[in-house]
N, C-alpha and C positions, 0 to 999 in steps of 0.2 A: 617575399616583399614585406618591408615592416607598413603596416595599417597609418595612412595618414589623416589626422584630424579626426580619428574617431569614426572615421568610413569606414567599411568593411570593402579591400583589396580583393583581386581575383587573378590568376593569371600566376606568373612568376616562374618557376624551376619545371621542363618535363624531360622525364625519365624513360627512357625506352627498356622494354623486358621482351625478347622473344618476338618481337615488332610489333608489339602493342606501345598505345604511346596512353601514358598516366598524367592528365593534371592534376599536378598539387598543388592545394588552392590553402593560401594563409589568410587570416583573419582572426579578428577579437576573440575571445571564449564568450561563450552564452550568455555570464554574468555581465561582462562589457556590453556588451550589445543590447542586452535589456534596459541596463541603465541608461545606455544612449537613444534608446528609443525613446524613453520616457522623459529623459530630461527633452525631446526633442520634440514631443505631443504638447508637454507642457508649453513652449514656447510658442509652437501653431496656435493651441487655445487658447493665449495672453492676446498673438496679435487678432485671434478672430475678434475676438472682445472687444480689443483696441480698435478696429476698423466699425464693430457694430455702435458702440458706444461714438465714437466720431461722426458717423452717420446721421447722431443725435440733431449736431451741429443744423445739420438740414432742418428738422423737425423746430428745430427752435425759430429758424430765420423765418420759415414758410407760418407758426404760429405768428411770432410776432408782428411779420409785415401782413398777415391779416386783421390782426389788430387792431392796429395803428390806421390814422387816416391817410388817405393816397399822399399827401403832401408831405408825407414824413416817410416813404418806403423809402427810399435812397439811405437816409439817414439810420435808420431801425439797422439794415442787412450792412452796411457798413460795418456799423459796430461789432454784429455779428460776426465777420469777416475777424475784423480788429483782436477781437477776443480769441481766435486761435492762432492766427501770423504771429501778434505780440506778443501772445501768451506763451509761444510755442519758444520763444530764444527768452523771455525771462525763466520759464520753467529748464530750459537745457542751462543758462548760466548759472544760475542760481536757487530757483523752484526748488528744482527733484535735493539738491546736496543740500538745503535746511530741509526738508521732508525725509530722505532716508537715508544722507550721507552720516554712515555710523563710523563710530572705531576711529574719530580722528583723534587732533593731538587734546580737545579740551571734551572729551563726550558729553552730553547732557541728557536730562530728563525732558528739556523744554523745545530745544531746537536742534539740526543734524548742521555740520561742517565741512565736511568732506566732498572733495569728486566736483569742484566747481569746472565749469566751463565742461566736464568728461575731460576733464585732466590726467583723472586715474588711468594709466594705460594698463594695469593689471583687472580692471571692470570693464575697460570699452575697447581693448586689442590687441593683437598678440604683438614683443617683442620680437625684432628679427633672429634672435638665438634661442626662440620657442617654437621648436620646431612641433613636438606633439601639442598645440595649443589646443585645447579641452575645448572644440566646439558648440560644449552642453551649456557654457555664461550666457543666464537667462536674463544680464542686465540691459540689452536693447530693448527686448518682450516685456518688463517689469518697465521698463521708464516708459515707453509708447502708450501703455495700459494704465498707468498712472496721467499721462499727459493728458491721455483725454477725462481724465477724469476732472483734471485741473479746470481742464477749459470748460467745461458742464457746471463750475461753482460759479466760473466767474460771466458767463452769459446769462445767469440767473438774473443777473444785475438790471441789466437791458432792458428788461422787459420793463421793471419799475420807476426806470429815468426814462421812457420812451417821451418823444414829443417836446423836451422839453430842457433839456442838457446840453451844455456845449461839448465840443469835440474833443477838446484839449482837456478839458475835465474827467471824460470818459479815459483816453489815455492815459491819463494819472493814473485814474481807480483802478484799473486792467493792472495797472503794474507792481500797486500795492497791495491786490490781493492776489494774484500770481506767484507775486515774489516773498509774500510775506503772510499773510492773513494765510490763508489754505495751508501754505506748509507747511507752519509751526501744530495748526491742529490738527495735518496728518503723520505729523511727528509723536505727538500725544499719543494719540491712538491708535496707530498703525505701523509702528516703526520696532524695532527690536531695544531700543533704547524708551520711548516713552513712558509718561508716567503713568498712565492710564494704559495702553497697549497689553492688550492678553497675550505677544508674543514679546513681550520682553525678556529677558535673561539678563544673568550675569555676565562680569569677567570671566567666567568659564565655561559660558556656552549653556547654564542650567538654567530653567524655567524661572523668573524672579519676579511674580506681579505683584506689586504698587499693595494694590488691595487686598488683604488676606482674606482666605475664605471663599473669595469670588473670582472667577475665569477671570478677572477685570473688566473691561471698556467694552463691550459688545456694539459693533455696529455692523456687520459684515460687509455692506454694500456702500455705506453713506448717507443712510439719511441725516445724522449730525454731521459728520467729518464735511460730506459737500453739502447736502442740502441745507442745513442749521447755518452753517457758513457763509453759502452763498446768500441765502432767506436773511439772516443776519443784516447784513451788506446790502440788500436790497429795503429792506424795514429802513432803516437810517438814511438813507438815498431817497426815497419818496420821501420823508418825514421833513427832511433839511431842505430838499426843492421843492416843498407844497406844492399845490395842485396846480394841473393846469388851469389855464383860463376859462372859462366857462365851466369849469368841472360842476361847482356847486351854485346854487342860488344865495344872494343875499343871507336869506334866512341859512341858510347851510344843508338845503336840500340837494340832494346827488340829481347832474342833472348827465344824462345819459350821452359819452363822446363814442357814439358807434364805430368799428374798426371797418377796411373799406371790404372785407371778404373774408364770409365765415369759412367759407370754400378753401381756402389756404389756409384758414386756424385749423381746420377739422381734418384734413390731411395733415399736417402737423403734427398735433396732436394723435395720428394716427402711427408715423413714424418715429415720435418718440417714444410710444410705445415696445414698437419694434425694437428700438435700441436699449428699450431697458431690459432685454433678455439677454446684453452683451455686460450692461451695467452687474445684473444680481448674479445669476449663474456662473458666468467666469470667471468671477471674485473669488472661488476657488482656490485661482491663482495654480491651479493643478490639475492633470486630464488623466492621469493613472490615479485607479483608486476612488477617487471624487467626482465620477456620474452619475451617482445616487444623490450625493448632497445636489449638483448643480440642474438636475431634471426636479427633483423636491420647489427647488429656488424659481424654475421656471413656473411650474402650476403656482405655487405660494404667491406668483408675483404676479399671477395671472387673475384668480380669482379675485385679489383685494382690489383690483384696476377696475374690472367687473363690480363690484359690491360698492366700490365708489361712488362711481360713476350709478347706479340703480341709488343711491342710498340720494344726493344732492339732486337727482332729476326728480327726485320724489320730495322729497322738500322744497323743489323749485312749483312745484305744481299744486302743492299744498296751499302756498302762500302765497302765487300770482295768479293761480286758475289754470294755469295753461304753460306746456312743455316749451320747451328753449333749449336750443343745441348749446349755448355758451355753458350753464350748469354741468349737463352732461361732460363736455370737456375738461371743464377744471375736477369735477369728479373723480375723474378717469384719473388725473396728474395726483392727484390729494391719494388717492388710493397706492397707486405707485410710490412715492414716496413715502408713505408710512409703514409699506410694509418694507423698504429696501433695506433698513437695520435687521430685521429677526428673517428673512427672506428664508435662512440655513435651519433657524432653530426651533419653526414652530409648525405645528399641524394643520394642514390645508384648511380647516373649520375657523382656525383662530385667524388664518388670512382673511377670511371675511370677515369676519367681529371686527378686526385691526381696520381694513377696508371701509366698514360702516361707518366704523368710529371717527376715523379719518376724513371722510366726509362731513360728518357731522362741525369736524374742526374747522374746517374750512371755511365752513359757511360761518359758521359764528363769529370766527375772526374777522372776516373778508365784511361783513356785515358790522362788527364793531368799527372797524378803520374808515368806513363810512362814516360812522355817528361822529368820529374822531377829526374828521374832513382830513384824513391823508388818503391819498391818491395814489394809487397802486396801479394803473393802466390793465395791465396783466393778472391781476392776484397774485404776482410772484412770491411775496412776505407770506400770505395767509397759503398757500401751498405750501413753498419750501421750507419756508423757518416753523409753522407750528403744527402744520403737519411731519414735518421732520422730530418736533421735539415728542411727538404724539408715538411715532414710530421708535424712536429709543427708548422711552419711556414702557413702551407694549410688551418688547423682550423681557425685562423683568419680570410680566406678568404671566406670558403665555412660552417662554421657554422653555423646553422639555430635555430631562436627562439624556434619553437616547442621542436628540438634534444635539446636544452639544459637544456627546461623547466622537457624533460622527460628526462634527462638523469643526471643534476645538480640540480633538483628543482628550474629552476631560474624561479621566476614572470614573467607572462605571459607576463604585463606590461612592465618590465623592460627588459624582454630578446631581444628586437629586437634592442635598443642602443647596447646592450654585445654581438649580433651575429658577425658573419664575414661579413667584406667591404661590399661584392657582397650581405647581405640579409636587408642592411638598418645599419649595423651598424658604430659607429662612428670613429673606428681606434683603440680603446682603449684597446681593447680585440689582436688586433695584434700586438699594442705595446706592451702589456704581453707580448705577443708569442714570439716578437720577444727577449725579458729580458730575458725571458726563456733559448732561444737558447744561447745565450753571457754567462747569468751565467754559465750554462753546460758546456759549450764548453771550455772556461776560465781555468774554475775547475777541468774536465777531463787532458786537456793537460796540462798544469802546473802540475799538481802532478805525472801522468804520466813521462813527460819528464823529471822533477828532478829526480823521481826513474832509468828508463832507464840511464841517465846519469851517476848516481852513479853508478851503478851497471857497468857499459862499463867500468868505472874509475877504479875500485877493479879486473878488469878481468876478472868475472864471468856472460859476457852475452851473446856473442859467443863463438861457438864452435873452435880449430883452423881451417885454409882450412883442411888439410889433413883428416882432421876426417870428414869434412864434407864431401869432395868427398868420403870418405869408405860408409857414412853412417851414420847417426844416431841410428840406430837399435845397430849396431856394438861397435862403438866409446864409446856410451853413455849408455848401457845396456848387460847388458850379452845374449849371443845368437844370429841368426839371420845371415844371409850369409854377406860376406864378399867380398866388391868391390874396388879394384883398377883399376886405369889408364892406360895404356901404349901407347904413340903414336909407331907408327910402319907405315910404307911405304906404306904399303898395306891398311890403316884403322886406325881404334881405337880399341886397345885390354881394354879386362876387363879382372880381375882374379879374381878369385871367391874362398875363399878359398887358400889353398896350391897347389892343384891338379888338379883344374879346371880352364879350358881358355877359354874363349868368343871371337874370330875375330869375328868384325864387318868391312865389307869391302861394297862397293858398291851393294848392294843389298840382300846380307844373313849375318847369323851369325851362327858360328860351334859352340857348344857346347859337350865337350866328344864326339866327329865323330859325331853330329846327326846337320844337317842343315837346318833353319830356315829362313823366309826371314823379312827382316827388312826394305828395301829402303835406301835409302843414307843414311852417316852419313856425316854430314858438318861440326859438329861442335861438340867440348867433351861438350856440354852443354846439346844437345837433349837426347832424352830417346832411350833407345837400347831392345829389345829384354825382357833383365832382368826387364824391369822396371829404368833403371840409369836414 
């Protein structure tokens, strides 16, 4: 029997001798069959990836709608939602083909063209007159693994518009960085075409990077490609929709909008963890050969989560007196992302220096944009974007010849000029790094900012105040209880509904006759009871 689709056939022709009865059994030779295996791991260990990394999706909705106040869950997880349904048909039309549609009729350094809509029947299925069609096209495995990575830029967003964005405006931005923002700079730096990408080549298939001298664009995981991108995207977004209401005092002091349950940020935040083991290690992109690099990627990506998270609760305690789960958590995220660029190329010790560091960044960002009065809900900006730039930045430094021989293929010989400063190398690999950061950053907020602007222009990017003190739930979708304001003598009233009354007075709060205790209220900005 001839072997179909790269299966290995059993059965076929039997010969009888003497009344013995002989199967002979046809199949691939050893060579085929190795290769098919391995092309055939590799595509298991794209979609594991893809499924861990999507998983993320969870980790964000359950951070965010603990975040945010009860009057705004509806709206927070929506988005969520929004951000991988839309995302998922603008990445299949158009996404993935400017991200790695190579080899069309105009190639570029800047953006991919090919394969719109999985048009290519030669990348997405076999013709009917292809009968041995090579089962081994890893192009379903490479786009799913890619697609989540798409959606993880663009939920970045969410967190820094929470409370305070209209609906239709969010649908915009989902589609202009989806379709546009992400893709061009994972064409950059990811693509076999970019100009930046360490896997570029020529017209003939030969190795051609952009920058002499140096492996090129190192990022391996994303802390520029999605985090810088998305952090981008979301710095411009707070920045254009200033703060919410109450956020600041008068004077411009931060005045404290508690989210309605740290209990669902801290699980969260626990399961996004978990999916960045799908995020670094299977970036790979390969399961023969490369479980050395991708078990390195998991401890690497482990301790800096760790060293984060220890490095911002120690600084939170420094300077308040007293430990706080929210530090801890963004910690943990600030660490994660700063190591997901060098995850391949650096030594389990420099993941913690990277880790510490990162923390460090965090907090002084996330503290400056306070003084700044831009309003970040989430810290999503002083996470992603500048702990991301902290993390591509790091590879230059703490790079080593060996990590990049095994993780880039770079010559033995040559890798210790293209390592980072600290391993002998000569600068040139950090001045990448740093091109890197400039391009991204550039790219991201510029298009960003011109969209956010538009859009504030036309009137469709905040909500008005009123709707926003009822609520988002309320205002902006059908369903969901209903919050008003009332000063009163005695406190701050809420109404809830037609028929229901909330007094918040110095220390409880009445609900329909039943009393509750709340502690002070100081200000209509703090959280009551309800969740406001």
């Amino acid at each position: 029997m001839a072997p179909g689709r790269g299966m290995m056939q059993f059965g076929g022709d039997v010969a009888v001798d003497d009344g013995s009865v002989e199967m002979v059994t046809t199949h691939l030779n050893a060579e085929g069959r190795q290769g098919q295996l391995s092309a055939d791991l590799d595509i298991l260990w794209l979609l594991f990836g893809a499924y861990l990394v999507f998983f993320m999706q969870c980790g964000f909705a359950l951070l965010e709608a603990g975040s945010v106040r009860a009057k705004n869950t509806k709206n927070i997880l929506l988005k969520n939602i929004l951000d991988t349904a839309l995302g998922s048909l603008v990445w299949w039309a158009w996404g993935y083909p400017f991200a790695y549609g190579e080899n069309g009729k105009y190639p570029n350094e800047f953006i991919g063209g090919t394969n719109f809509f999985m048009s290519n029947s030669d990348d997405v299925s076999p013709r009917e007159n292809e009968v041995d069609f090579n089962n081994a096209n890893k192009y379903f495995a490479l786009w799913l693994f890619s697609w989540a990575f798409a959606t993880t830029a663009t939920t970045i967003v969410s967190g820094a518009v929470a409370e305070r964005c209209q609906f239709r405006a969010y649908v915009i931005y989902t589609i202009v960085l989806t379709g546009l923002v992400y893709p061009v700079v994972v064409h950059w730096a990811w693509s076999a075409e970019g100009w930046l990408s360490p896997f570029r080549v020529d017209e003939n298939g030969e190795p051609d990077v952009f920058l002499s001298h140096t492996v090129g664009f190192i990022d391996f995981a994303g802390s520029g490609v999605v985090h810088m991108t998305g952090g981008g995207a979301a710095l411009m977004a707070a920045t254009v929709l200033e703060a919410r209401y109450g956020r600041f005092s008068a004077e411009g002091k931060p005045i404290g909008l508690p989210g309605q349950s740290v209990a669902l940020a801290t699980l969260g935040v626990f399961i996004l963890w978990f999916g960045w083991y799908g995020f670094n290690p299977v970036s790979t992109a390969a399961f023969y050969n490369s479980m050395y690099v991708a078990s390195k990627c998991a401890v690497t990506t482990t301790l800096a989560a760790s060293a984060g998270c220890a490095t911002v609760l120690t600084m939170h305690i420094f300077l308040e007196g007293a430990p706080d789960i929210t530090p801890a958590l963004n910690g943990i995220l600030a660490g994660l992302v700063s190591i997901t660029a060098g995850c391949s190329v650096v030594e389990p010790y420099a993941s913690v220096v990277i880790g510490m560091i990162g923390g460090v960044v965090y907090k002084a960002s996330s503290a400056s944009l306070l003084k700044l009065r831009i309003d970040d809900p989430l810290d999503a900006s002083p996470v992603h974007f500048f702990c991301g730039m902290w993390g591509v930045f790091a590879v230059g430094l703490f790079a080593t010849p060996a990590n990049l021989h095994n993780s880039y293929g770079v010559d033995r010989l040559k890798s210790r000029s293209e390592a980072g400063v600290l391993y002998g190398g000569d600068g040139r690999q950090l001045g990448a790094q740093t091109l890197g950061i400039l391009a991204i950053g550039v790219w991201s907020i510029s298009i960003s900012l011109i969209m956010f602007l538009v859009l504030r222009y036309f009137g469709i990017l905040r909500v008005p105040q009123d709707q926003e003190i009822t609520g988002l739930d309320v205002s902006q979708h059908s369903g969901g209880p209903r919050f008003q304001v009332e000063d009163d003598k005695d406190g701050v009233k809420m109404v809830l509904g037609n028929n229901q009354r909330m007094t918040a007075s110095h220390g409880s709060t009445t609900l329909s006759g039943a009393t509750v205790s709340t502690g002070d209220v100081r200000d209509r900005g703090t959280r009551m009871g309800g969740g406001y």
